[in-house]
N, C-alpha and C positions, 0 to 999 in steps of 0.2 A: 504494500500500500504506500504510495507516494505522499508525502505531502504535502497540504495547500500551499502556494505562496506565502501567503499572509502568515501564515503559520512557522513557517522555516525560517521568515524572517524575523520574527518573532524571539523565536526560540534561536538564533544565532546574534539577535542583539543582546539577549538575558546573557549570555557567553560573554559578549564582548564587553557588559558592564563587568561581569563577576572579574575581567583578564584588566580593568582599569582600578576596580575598588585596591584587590589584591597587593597590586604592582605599587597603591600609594599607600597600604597602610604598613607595609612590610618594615622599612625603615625603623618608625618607634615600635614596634616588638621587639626588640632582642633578643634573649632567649624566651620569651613568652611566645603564648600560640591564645586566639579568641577562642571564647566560647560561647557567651550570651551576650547580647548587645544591651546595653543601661538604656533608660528614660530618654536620654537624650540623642541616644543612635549611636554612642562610641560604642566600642567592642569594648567588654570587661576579659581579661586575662588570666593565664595562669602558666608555668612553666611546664614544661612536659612530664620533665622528674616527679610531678603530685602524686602519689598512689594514692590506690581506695587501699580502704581497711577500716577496722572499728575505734570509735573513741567513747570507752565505756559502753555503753547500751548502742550508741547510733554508731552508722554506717555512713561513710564518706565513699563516693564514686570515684575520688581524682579526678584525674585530666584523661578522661578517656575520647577528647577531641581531638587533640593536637595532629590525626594521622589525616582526618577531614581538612585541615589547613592547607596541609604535604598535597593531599589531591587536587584541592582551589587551585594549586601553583600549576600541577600535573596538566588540568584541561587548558588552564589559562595558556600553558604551553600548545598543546594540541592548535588551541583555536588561533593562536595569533602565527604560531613556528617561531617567535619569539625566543632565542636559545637564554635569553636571562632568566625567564620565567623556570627552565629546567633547573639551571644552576642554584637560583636560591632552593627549589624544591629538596636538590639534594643534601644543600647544606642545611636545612631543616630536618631533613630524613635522620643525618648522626645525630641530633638533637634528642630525638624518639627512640632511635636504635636501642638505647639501652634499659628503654621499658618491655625490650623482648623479651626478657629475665623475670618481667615480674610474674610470683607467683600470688599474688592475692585477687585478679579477677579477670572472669570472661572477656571483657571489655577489649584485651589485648586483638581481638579480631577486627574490633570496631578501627583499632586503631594501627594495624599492620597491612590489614587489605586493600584499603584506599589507599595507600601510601604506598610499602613497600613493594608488594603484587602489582599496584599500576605500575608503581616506575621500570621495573622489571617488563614488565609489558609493553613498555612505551620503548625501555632503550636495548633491552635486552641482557643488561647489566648481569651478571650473577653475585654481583654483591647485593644488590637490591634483594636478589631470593634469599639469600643465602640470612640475610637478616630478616626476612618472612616465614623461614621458614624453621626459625629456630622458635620465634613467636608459637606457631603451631606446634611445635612439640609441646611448648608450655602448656599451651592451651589444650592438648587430648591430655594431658596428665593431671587435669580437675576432673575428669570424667571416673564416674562413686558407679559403684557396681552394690546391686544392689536383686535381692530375689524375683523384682516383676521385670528387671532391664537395668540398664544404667543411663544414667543422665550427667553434665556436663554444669556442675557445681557453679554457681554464677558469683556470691560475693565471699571474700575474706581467705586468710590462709586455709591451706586443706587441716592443719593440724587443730582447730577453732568447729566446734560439734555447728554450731550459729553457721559458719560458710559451708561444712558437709552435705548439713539436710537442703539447704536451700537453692532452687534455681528457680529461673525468668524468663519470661517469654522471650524478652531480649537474647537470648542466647540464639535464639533461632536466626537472628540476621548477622551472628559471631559466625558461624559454620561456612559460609564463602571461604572461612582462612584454610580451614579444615579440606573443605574438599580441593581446592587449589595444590595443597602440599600433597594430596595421594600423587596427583599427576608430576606434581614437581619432582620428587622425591622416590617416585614408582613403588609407592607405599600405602595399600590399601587399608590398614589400619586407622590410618586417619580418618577414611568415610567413613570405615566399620564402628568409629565413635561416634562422626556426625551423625551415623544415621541412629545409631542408637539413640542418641538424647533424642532426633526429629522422634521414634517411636515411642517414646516412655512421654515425651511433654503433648503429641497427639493425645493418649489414654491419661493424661494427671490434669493438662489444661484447658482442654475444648472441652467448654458445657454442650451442652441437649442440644442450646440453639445459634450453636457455631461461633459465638463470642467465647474471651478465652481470659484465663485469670492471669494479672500483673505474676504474681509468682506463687509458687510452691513449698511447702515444707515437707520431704517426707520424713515417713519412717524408716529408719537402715536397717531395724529388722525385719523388717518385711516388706518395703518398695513401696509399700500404698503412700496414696496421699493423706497427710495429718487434718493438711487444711490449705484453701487457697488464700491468698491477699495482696491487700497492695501496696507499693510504698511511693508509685507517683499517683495512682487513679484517684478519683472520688472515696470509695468505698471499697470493701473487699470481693462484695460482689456483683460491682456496676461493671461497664464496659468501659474499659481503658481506651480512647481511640488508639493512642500511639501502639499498646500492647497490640491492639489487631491489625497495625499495618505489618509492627513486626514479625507477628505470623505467617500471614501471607509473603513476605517477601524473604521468608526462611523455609518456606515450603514450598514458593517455585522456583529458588538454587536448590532444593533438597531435590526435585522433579529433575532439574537439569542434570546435575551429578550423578545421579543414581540410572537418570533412565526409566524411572517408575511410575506409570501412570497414576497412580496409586495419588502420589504425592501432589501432582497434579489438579487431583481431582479435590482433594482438599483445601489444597489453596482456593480454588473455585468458589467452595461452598465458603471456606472466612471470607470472600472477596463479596460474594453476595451480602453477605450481612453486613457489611461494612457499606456500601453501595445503597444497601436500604435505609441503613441507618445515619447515611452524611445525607442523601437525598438531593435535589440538583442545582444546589450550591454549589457543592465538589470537593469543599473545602469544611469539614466534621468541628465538633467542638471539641476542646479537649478531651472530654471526656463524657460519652453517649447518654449516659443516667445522669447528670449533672442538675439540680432539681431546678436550677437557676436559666436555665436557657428559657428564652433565646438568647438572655443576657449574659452570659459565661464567654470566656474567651476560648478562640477558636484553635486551632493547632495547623498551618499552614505545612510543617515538618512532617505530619503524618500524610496529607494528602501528599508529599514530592516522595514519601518512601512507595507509598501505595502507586504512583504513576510510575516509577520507575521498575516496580514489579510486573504490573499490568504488562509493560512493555514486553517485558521477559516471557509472560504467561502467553502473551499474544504469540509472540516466535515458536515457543514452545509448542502449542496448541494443535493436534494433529489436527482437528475439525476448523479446516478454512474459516467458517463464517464464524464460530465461538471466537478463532483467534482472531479476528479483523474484528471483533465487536468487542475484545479486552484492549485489544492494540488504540482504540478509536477514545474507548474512554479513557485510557492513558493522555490520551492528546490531549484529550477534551479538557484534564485537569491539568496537563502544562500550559495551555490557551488561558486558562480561569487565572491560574498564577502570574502568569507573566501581564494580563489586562488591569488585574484586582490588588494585584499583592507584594510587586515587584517593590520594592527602594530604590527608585532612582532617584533621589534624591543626594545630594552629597553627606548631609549631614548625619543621615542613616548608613551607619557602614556595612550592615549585613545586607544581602540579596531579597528575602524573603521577611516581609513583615509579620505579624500576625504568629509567630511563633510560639510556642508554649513547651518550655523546658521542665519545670516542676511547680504545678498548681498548688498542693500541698508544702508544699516549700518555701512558696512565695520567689521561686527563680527563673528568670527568662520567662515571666507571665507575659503577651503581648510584647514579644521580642524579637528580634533575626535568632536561629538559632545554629552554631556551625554543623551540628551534624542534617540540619532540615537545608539550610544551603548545601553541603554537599550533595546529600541524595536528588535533589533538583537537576544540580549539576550534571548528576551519573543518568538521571532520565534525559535530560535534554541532548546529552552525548548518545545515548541511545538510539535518540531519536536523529539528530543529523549527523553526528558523525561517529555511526556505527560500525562495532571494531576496533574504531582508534584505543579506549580506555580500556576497555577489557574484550575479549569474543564474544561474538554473536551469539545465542544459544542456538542449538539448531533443533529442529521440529523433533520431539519423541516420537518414536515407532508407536501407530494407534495399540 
């Protein structure tokens, strides 16, 4: 399916602001990397070095952005052939490199596949893998075996019962790292993990009616679920927007990797629900049971993860007309973003307005958010310049 004009153009100017924002804010960072943008549209920071882990009772996430930064500079290079935008990319890349070591959380995917897997992609480097691919061994060695299956431990040291029992929907869109490294690596072990957590968080986290829980606690002696909850949604058991995009866009890389139609067919049925419940706006609220809507703030990060999926889903898609009808609403919500929601404004430094980092939090309410600008980015690349950031999927055997 080719693109409208309007459209291409569109989506190749949101490119060329993201390759102008980038290139001027790079300067005042120094070793920081953005994460959520303040009131006033500056970018608030943090260093790469932040780990998660716990302080006392709570949980701190770190800097699990800094690799979404590394990939802004990645397309910014794509789209312009600009060789500076590569250079600094790299020399952000050693900055990160050494959270490939960290063992305290999932997140190391969020933050090694954007980054080190593109650059690896883009230039063919093997020091780029080679530092992806140490990430991913980190990362299958949180994965808790357990008697219904094993799953892929989301926060804190493995030695800490609190990071043991616990994982997150968010884990499902870590697994890119994982499947990456079988092939890199010629080491099937790596899916044999992904796909395990993809089968134990299918059976622990998708309710009745295809909405899915923020996170999990099991039991280690026996696999079951304790209890689901949440630590960014409304409630424990409302519907997390952002939790269902990263569903769906962890079960159509699981679809891709595996070959499974299986997997496929699941992302589908999250994608429906998700599709019913933003409605044709395109653009969801943070979070679906929120008792305050229509007045709640909306989450523009989920609908760039969820187009960037759809995209995938669409290629994927043996059935022509399902895939050119996922492929279409994919557009449809980078058309919605780029008319509704874009910052071009100077004084807004993120891409995407209207973001929502942690409602419960009170963080990145009504903000750009780096990882909702990246995943934009990765759909808009998709859509005009496919192949360049990562491969095409190609259509599963019906």
């Amino acid at each position: 399916m080719d693109l409208e004009p309007t459209a291409q153009n569109a989506f190749l100017q949101a490119l060329d602001l993201c390759a102008r924002k980038v290139l001027a804010d790079e300067p005042a960072l120094g070793i920081n990397f953005p994460y959520v943008t303040s009131p006033s549209g500056a970018w608030k920071v943090l260093p790469a070095s932040v780990s998660a882990g716990y302080s006392g009772a709570n949980w701190s996430h770190g800097n699990w952005f800094c690799g979404f930064w590394v990939a802004l500079l990645l397309v910014s290079y794509l789209r312009t052939g600009d060789r500076k935008y590569l250079d600094i990319a790299t020399q952000r890349l050693l900055l990160v490199a050494p959270r490939a070591a960290d063992g305290n959380t999932h997140d190391i995917g969020f933050i090694f596949y954007p980054s080190a897997v593109a650059a690896y992609h883009i230039t063919g480097d093997s020091a780029h893998a080679e530092i992806a691919a140490k990430a991913a061994d980190r990362l299958r060695r949180r994965l808790i075996m357990t008697p219904q299956g094993s799953y892929i431990s989301a926060w804190g040291p493995l030695d800490d019962l609190r990071g043991r029992r616990s994982s997150a929907i968010d884990t499902m869109a870590n697994l890119p790292l994982l499947y990456w490294a079988a092939q890199y690596r010629d080491d099937a072990s790596f899916t044999l993990a992904a796909e395990a957590h993809a089968l134990m968080t299918q059976k622990a986290f998708i309710r009745p009616d295809n909405s899915t829980y923020h996170a999990v606690e099991y039991d280690l002696a026996t696999g079951s679920r304790d209890r689901g909850f949440t630590f960014q949604g409304y409630a424990d058991e409302s519907a997390w927007s952002r939790g269902q995009a990263w569903a769906i866009y962890g079960y159509v890389r699981t679809a891709e990797a595996t070959g499974k139609r299986s997997y496929l067919d699941l992302a589908e049925r999250l994608a429906d629900y998700y599709v019913a419940r933003t409605g044709p706006t395109l653009v969801p609220f943070w979070d679906f049971d929120d008792p305050s809507i229509p007045n709640a703030p909306l989450d523009t990060s989920t609908a760039a993860i969820v187009a960037s999926a759809l995209l995938d889903m669409g290629a994927l898609h043996p059935d022509v007309q399902k895939g050119a009808r996922w492929r279409q609403h994919a557009l449809d919500i980078l058309t919605e973003l780029c008319k509704h929601h874009l910052a071009t404004e100077d004084a807004h430094r993120g891409l995407l307005r209207h973001g929502c980092y942690s409602r419960p939090h009170d963080e990145g309410v009504d903000s750009a958010v780096m990882f909702g600008d990246f995943f934009f980015v990765e759909a808009l690349c998709s859509a005009v310049l496919p192949g360049k950031l990562r491969a095409v999927p190609k259509v599963l055997v019906s």
